[in-house]
N, C-alpha and C positions, 0 to 999 in steps of 0.2 A: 058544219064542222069541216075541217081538214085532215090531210093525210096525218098521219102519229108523229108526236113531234122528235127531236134528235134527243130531247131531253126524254121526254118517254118512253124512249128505245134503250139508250143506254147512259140513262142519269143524268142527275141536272147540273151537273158540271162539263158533260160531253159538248164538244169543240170539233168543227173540221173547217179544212181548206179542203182547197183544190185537191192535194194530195194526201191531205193527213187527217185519221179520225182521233182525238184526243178523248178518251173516257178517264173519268176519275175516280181512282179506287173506292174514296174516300165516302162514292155516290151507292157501293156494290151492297147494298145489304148483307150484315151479315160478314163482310168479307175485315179481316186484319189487314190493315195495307201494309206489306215488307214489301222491300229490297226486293224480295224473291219468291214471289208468291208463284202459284202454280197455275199453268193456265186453265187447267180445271176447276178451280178455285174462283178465277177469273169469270170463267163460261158461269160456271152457278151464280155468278152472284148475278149475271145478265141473264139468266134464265129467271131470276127472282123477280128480278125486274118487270121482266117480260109476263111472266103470271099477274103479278100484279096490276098493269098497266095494258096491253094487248090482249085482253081480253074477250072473247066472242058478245058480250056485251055493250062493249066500250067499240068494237066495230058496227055493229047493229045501228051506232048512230049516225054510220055515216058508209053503209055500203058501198057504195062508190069509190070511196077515197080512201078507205081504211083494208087495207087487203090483207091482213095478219092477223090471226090471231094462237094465242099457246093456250092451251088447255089442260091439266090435269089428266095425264090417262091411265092415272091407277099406280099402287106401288104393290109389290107380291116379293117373297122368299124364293130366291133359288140357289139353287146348291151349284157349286164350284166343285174343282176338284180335289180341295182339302178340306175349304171352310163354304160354310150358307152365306149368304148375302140379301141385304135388303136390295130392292132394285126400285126404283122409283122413274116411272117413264111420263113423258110430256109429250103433247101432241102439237109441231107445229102447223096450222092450215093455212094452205096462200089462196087467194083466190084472186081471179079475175074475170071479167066480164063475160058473160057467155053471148055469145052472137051463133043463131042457127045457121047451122052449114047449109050452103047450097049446093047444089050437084053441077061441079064444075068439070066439064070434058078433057081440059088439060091436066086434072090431076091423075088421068088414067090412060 
């Protein structure tokens, strides 16, 4: 396998150059595409994304190359200062290669 692809990341109409990353609404699960959508709106639908497709699974097949994964880390009630809210939180983990330290004299 290879690293996660652009379309995995953020939908299968994602687009970049040099300087520009193109996502499309239209890829956002879930997401209305307006004029004027919110970029929180935005972020969830690439967090949906992201649940779905970067998964601690979907890395497992390729440890080396896949260094992302989001996870589910629970949803809970908490109170606000007029009204409760649902909160719903995700975990994202990066990882990279672990190399053991050596006990180098210039770092001290």
């Amino acid at each position: 396998m290879a690293e996660f692809t652009l379309e995995q990341v953020f939908g299968a109409g994602a687009t970049q150059t040099a300087t520009t990353l193109t996502i499309t609404k239209a890829d956002l699960p879930g997401l209305t595409a307006l004029v004027g959508n919110t970029a929180e709106s935005l972020l969830v639908g690439m967090v949906i994304i992201w649940l779905t497709n970067l998964t601690e699974t979907a890395r497992i097949t390729d440890e080396v190359n896949r260094q992302i994964a989001v996870t589910d880390a629970g949803t809970d009630i908490t109170a606000g200062i007029a009204n409760d809210f649902m909160r719903r939180s995700y975990a994202i983990s990066l990882y990279s290669l672990f190399t053991v330290p050596t006990l180098d004299p210039d770092d001290y």
